[in-house]
BAKOL-853952 format. One record per residue: residue number from 1; residue in three letters; z, y, x of N, C-alpha, C in turn. Coordinates in pm, whole numbers, plus 50000, padded with zeros to 5 digits. Layout:
REM residues N
- NUM_ALA_Z_Y_X_Z_Y_X_Z_Y_X $
...
//
This chain:
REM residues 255
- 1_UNK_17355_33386_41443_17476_33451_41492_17592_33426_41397 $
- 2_UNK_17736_33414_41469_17809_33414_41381_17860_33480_41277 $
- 3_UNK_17862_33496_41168_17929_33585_41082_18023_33682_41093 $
- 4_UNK_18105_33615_41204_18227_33683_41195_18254_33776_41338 $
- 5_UNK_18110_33761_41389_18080_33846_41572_18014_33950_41547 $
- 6_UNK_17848_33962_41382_17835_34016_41385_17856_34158_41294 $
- 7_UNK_17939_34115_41220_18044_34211_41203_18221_34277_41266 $
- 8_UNK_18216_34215_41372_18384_34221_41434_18336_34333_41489 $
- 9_UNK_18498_34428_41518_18501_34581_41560_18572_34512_41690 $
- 10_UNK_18630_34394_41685_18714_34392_41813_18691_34436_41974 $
- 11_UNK_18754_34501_42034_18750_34530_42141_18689_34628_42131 $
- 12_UNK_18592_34722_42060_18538_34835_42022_18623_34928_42024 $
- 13_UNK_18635_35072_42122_18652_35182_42127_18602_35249_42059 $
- 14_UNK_18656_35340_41963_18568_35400_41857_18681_35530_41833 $
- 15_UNK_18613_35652_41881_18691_35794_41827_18609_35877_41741 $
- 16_UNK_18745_35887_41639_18724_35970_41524_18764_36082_41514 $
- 17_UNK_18663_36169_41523_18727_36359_41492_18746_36374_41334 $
- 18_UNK_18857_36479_41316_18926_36494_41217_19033_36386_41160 $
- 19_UNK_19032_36300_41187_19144_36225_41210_19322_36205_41163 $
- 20_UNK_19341_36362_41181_19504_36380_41110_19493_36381_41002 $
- 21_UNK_19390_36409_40922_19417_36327_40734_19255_36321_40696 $
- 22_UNK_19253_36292_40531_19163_36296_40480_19066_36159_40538 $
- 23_UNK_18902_36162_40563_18877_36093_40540_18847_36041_40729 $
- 24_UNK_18876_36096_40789_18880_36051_40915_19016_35968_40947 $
- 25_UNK_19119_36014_40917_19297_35912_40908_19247_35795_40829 $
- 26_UNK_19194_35766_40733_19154_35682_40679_19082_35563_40714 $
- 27_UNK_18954_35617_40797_18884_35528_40862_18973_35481_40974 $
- 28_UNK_19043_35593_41033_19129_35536_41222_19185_35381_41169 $
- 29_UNK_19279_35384_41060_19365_35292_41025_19291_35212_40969 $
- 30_UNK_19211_35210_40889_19126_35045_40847_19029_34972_40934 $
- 31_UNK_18948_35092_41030_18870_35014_41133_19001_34969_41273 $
- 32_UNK_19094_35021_41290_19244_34942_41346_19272_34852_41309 $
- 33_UNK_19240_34775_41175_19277_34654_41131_19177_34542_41143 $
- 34_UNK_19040_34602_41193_18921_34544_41200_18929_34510_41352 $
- 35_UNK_19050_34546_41404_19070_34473_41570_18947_34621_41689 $
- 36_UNK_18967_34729_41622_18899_34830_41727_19015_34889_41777 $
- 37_UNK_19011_34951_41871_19110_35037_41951_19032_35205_41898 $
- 38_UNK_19136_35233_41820_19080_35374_41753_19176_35508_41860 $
- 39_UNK_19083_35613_41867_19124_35726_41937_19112_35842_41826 $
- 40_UNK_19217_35917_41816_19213_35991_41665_19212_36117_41730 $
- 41_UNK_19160_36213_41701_19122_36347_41754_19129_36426_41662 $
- 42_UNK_19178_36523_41647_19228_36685_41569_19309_36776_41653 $
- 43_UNK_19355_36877_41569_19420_36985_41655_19531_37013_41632 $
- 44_UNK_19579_36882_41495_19755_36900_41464_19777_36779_41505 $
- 45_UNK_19870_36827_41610_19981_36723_41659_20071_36609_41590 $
- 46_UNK_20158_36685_41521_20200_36623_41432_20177_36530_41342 $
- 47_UNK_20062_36553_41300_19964_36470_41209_19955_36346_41253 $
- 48_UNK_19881_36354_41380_19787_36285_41466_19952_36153_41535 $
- 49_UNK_20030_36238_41560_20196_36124_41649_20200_36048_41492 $
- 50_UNK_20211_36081_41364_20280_36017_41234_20102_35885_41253 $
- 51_UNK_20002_35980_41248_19890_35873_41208_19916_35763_41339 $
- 52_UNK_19883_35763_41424_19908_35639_41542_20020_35596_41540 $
- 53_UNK_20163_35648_41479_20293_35552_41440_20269_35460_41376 $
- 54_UNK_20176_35532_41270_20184_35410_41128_20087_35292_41150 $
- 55_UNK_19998_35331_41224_19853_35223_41274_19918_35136_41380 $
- 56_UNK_20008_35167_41459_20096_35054_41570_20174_35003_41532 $
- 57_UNK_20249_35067_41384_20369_34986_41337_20259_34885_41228 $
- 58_UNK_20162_34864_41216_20098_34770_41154_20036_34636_41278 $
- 59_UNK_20073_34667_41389_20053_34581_41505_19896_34603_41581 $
- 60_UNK_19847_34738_41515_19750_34763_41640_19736_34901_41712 $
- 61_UNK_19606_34900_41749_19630_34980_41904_19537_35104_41823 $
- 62_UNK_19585_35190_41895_19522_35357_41866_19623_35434_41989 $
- 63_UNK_19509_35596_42002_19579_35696_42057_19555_35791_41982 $
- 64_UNK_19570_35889_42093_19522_36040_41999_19511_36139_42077 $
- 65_UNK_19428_36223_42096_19343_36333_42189_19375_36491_42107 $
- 66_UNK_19436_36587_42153_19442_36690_42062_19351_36820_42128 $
- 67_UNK_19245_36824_42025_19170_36972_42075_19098_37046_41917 $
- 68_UNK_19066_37118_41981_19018_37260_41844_18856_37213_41916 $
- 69_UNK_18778_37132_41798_18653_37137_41797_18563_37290_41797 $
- 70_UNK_18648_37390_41760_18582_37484_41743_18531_37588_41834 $
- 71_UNK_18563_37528_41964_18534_37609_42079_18463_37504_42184 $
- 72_UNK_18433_37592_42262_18355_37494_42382_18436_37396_42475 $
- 73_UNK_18500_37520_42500_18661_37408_42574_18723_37324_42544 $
- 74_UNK_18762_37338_42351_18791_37247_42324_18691_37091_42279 $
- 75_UNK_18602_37114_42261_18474_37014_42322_18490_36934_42416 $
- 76_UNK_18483_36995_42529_18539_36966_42706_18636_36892_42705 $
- 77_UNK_18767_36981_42651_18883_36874_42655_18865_36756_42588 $
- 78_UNK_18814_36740_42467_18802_36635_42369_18707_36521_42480 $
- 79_UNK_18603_36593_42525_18499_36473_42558_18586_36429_42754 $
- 80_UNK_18693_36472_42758_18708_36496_42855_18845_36336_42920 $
- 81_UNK_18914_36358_42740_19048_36297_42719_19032_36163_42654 $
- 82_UNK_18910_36142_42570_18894_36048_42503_18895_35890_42526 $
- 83_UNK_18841_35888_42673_18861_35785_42745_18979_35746_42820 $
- 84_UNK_19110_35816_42790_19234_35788_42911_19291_35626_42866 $
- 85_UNK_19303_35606_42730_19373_35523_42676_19325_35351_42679 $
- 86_UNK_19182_35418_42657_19076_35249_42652_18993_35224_42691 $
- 87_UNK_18948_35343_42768_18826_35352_42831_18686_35390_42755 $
- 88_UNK_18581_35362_42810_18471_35452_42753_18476_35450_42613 $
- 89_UNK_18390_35542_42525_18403_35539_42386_18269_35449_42355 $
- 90_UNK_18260_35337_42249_18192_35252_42287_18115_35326_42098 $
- 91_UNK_18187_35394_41993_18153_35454_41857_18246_35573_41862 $
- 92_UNK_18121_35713_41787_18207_35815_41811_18127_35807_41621 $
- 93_UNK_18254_35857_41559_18287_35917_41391_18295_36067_41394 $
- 94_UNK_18256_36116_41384_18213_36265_41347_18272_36315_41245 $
- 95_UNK_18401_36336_41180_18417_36315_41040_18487_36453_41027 $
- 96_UNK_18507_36522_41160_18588_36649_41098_18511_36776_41071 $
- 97_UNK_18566_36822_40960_18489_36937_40842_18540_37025_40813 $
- 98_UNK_18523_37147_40812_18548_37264_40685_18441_37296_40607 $
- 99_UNK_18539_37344_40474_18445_37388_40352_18533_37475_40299 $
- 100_UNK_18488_37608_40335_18549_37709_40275_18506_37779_40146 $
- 101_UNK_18442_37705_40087_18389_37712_39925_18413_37853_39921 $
- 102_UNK_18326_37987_39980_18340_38096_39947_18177_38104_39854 $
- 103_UNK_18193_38203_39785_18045_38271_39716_17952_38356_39818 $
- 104_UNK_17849_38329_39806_17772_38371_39903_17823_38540_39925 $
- 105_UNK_17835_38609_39822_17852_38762_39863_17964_38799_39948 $
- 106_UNK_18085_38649_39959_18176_38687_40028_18174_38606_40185 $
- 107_UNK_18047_38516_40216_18069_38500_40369_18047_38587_40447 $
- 108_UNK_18078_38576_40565_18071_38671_40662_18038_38575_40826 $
- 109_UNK_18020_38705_40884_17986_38617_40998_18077_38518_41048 $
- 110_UNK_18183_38521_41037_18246_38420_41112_18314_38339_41021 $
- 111_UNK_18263_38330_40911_18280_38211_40805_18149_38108_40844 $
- 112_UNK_18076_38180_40860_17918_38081_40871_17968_38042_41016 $
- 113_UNK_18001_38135_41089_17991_38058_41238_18118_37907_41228 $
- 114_UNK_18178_37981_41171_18309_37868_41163_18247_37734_41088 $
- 115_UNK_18206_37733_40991_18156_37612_40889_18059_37542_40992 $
- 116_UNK_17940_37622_41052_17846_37610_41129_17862_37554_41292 $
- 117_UNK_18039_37572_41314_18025_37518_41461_18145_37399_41441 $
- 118_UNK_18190_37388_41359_18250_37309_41305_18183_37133_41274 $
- 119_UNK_18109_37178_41164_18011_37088_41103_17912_37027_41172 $
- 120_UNK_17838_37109_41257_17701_37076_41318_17729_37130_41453 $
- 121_UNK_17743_37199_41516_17800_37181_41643_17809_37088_41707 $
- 122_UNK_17973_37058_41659_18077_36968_41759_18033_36888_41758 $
- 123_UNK_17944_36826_41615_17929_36656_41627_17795_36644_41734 $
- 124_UNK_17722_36746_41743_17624_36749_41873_17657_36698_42058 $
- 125_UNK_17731_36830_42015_17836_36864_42166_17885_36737_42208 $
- 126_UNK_18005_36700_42078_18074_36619_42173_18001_36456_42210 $
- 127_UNK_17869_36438_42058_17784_36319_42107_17715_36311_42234 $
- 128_UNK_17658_36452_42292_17560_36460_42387_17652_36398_42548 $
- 129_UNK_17831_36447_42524_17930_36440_42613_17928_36330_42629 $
- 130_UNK_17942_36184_42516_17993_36087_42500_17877_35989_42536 $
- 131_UNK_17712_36049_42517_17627_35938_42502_17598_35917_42697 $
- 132_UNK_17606_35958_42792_17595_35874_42921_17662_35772_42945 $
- 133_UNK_17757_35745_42867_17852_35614_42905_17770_35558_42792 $
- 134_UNK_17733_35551_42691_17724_35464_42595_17606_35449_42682 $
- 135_UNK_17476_35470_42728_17375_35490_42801_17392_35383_42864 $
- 136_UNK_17454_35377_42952_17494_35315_43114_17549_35163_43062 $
- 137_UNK_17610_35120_42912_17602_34995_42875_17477_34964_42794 $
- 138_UNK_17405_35067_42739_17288_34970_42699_17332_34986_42529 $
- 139_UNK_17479_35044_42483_17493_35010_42345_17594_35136_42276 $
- 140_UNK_17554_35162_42204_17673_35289_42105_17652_35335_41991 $
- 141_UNK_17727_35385_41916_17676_35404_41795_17736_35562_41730 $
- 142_UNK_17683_35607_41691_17716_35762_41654_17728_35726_41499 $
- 143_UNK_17827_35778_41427_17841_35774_41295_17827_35930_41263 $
- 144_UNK_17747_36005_41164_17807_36136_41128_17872_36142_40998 $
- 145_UNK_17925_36229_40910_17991_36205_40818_17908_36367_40744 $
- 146_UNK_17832_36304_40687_17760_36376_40578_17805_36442_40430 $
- 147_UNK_17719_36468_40349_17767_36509_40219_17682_36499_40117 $
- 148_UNK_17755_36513_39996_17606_36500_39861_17550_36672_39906 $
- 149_UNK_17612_36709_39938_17530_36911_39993_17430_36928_40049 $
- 150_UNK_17433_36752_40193_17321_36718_40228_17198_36733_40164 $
- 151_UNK_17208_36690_40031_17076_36670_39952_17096_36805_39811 $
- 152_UNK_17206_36787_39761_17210_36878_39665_17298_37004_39629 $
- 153_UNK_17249_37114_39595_17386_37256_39597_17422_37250_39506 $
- 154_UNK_17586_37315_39532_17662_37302_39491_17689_37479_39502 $
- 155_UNK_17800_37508_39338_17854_37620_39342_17910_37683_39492 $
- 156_UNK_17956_37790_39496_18023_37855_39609_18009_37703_39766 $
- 157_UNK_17864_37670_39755_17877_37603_39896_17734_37596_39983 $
- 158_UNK_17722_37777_39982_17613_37798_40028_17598_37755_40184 $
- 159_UNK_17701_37811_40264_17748_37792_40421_17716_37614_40423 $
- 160_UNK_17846_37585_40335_17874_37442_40377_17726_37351_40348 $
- 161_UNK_17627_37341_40250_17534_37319_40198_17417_37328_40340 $
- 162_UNK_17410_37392_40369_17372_37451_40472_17399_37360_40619 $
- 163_UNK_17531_37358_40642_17571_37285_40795_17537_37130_40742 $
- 164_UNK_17581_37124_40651_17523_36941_40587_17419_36869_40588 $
- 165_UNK_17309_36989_40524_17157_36983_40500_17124_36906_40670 $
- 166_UNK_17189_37056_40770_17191_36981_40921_17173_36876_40974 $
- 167_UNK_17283_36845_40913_17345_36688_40967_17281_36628_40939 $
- 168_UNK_17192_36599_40839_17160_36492_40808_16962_36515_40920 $
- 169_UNK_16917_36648_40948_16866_36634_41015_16865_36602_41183 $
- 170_UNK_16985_36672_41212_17080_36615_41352_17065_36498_41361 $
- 171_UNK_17143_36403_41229_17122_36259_41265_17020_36188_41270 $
- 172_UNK_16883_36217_41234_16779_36185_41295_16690_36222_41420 $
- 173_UNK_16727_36328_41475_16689_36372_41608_16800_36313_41691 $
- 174_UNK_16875_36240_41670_16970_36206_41762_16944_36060_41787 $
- 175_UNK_16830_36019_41678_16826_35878_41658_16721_35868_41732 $
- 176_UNK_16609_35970_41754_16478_35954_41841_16511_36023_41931 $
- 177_UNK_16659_36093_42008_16684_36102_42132_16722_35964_42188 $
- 178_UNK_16792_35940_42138_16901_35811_42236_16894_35658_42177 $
- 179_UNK_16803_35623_42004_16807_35526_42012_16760_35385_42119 $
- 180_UNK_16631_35429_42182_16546_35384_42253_16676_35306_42376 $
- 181_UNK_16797_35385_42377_16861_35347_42486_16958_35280_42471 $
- 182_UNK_16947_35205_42313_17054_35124_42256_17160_35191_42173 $
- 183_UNK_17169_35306_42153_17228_35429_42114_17185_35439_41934 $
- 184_UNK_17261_35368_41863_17215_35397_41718_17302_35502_41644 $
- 185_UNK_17205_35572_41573_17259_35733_41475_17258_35714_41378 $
- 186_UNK_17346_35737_41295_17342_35767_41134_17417_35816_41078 $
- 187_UNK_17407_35837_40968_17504_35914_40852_17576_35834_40751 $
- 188_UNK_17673_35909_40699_17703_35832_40594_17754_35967_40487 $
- 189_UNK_17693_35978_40380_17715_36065_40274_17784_36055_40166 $
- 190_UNK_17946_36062_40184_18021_36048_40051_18013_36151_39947 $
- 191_UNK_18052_36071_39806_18027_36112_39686_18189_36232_39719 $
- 192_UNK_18246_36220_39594_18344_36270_39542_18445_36162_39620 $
- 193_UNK_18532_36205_39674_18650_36137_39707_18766_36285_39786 $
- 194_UNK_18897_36257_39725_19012_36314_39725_19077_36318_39889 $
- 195_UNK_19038_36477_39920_19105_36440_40016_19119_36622_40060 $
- 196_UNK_19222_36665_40186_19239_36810_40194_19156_36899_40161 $
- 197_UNK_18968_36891_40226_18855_36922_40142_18854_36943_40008 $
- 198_UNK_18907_36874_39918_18876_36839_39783_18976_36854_39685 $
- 199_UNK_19100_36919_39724_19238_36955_39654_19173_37080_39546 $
- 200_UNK_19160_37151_39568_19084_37278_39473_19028_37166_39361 $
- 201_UNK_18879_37071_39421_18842_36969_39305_18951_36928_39219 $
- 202_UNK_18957_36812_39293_19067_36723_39189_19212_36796_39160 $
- 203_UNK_19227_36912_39143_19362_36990_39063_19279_36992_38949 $
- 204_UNK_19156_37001_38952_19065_37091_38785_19016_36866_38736 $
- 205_UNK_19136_36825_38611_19097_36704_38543_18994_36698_38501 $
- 206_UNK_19000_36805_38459_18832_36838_38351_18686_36860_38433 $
- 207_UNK_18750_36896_38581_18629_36838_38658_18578_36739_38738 $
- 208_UNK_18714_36686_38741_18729_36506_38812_18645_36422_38713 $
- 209_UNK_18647_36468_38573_18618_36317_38448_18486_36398_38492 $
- 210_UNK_18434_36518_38498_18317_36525_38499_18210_36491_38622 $
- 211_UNK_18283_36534_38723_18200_36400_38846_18223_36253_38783 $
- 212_UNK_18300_36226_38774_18312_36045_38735_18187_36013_38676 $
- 213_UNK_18181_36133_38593_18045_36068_38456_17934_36068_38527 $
- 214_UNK_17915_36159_38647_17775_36183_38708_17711_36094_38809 $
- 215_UNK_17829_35983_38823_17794_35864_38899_17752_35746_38775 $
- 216_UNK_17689_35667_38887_17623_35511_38814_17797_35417_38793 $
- 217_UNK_17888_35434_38845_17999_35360_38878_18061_35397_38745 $
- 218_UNK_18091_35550_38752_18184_35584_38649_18290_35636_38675 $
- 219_UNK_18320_35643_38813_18490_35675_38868_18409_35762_38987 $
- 220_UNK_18527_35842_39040_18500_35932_39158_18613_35767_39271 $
- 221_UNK_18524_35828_39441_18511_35772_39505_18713_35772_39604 $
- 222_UNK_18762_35658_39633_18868_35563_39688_18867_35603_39773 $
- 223_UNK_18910_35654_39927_18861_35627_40036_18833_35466_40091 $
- 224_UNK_18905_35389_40074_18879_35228_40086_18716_35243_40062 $
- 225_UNK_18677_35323_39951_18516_35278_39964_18419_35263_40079 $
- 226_UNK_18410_35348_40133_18376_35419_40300_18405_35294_40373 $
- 227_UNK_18495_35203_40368_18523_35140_40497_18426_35032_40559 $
- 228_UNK_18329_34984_40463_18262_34841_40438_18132_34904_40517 $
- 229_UNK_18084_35020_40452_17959_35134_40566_18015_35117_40650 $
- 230_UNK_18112_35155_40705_18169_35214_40852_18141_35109_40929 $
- 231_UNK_18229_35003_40867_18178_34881_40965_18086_34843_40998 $
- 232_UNK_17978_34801_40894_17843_34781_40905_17799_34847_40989 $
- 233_UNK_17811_35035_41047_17706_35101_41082_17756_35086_41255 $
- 234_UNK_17898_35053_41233_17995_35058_41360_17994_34911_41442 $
- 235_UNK_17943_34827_41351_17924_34684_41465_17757_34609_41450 $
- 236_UNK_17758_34483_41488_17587_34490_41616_17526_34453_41454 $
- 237_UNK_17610_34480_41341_17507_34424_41189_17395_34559_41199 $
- 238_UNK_17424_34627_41253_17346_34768_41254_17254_34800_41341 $
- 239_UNK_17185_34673_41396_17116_34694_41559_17028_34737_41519 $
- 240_UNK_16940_34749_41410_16815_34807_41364_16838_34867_41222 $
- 241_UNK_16953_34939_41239_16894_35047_41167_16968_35213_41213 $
- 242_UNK_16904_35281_41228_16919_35429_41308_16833_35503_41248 $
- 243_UNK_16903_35657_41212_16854_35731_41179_16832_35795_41033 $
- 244_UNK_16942_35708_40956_16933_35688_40816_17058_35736_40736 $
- 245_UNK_17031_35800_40634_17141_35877_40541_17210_35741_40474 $
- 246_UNK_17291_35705_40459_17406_35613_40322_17459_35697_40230 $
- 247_UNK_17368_35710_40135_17489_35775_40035_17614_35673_39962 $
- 248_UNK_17726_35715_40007_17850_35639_39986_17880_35667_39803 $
- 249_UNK_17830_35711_39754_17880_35816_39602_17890_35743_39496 $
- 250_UNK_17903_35635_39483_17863_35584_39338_17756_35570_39243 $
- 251_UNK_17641_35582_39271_17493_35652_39259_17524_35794_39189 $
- 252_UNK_17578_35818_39240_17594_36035_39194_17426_36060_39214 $
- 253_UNK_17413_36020_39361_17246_36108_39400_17166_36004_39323 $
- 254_UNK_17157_35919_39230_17070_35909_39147_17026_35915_39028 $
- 255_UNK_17133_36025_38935_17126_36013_38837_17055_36165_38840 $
//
């Protein structure tokens, strides 16, 4: 096969939740340059009109779908709208998150429900919405967007620790629901990288140099890092493999 087919995003429909910043805006605009037609999904407007300005004024194609993952409806609407612009979703990115870094004595119920329908929910919901079309071609690919929480706790991130741990089991029951039908699942688990999530982090220097040290690399994580997975997991280089964590981190999880 050619090199350059079986890695191309071109013509690939691919929507990303969370999208108006951080590490979902990130991916819309570099897998846009990889020739996919990206659909950016969040619940700020604003965000979302500036992110698809800047991705068309670079000469490619994107839209943008606005709903609150956090409800059922807005689910509905999301799985509802996603297709107006390009048609079926051919890769859905899972990437939108909260982490309300509270201490366990101070969650409450609707901190857990929030982290919890947020995190592990939606990326259910809106895959289960999205996978009959991917079905009906024979090919799709589910990305989730994991965490080092997945595997290891962290101070005040009992909730979030928790919806992560999830995910990373989600993404393997999702891989022995629908791979069989051409339908590949996986994760991808970033280290440390700067982004609305992670403002509390990187304000504290003295705790930035100290993640840095806890990786094999030496530096906390670019978003540019992420993009080279994405692709891989997002075009046909990935036909056999489903169901599998990437830790993106720098070897953080192996030291």
């Amino acid at each position: 096969m050619n090199p350059a087919e079986l890695f191309s995003l071109k013509g690939l429909n691919i929507c990303i939740t969370g999208a108006s910043s951080g590490i979902g805006a990130a991916l819309a605009q570099h897998l846009a340059s990889f020739g996919a037609n990206v659909i950016l999904l969040a619940r700020r407007e604003n965000e979302l009109i500036d992110r698809v300005a800047l991705i068309e004024s670079e000469g490619n194609k994107a839209s943008y779908v606005v709903a609150d993952l956090l409800s059922q409806e807005g689910i509905e609407k999301a799985a509802q709208h996603v297709d107006v612009s390009f048609g079926e979703v051919d890769v859905l990115i899972n990437a939108a998150g909260v982490n309300l870094r509270q201490a366990s004595e101070d969650i409450s119920f609707d901190s857990w429900n929030q982290t919890l329908d947020i995190n592990l929910r939606a990326p259910f919901f809106l895959a289960k919405a999205l996978v009959p079309a991917m079905q009906s071609k024979g090919w799709g690919r589910i990305i989730n967007i994991a965490s080092l929480q997945s595997e290891r706790a962290f101070q005040n991130g009992l909730a979030y620790g928790a919806s992560k741990g999830g995910v990373t089991q989600l993404t393997r029951a999702m891989a022995q629901s629908w791979s069989a039908s051409g339908i590949n699942c996986n994760a991808i688990a970033p280290g440390f990288f700067k982004t609305e999530l992670t403002t509390s982090v990187f304000d504290n220097d003295a705790q930035v140099q100290k993640l840095a040290e806890q990786t094999c690399i030496g530096r906390n994580g670019d978003l540019e890092d992420l993009v080279g997975t994405t692709v891989f997991l997002a075009s046909k280089a990935s036909d056999y493999v489903t169901g599998q964590m990437i830790y993106v981190d720098g070897g953080f999880t192996a030291k």
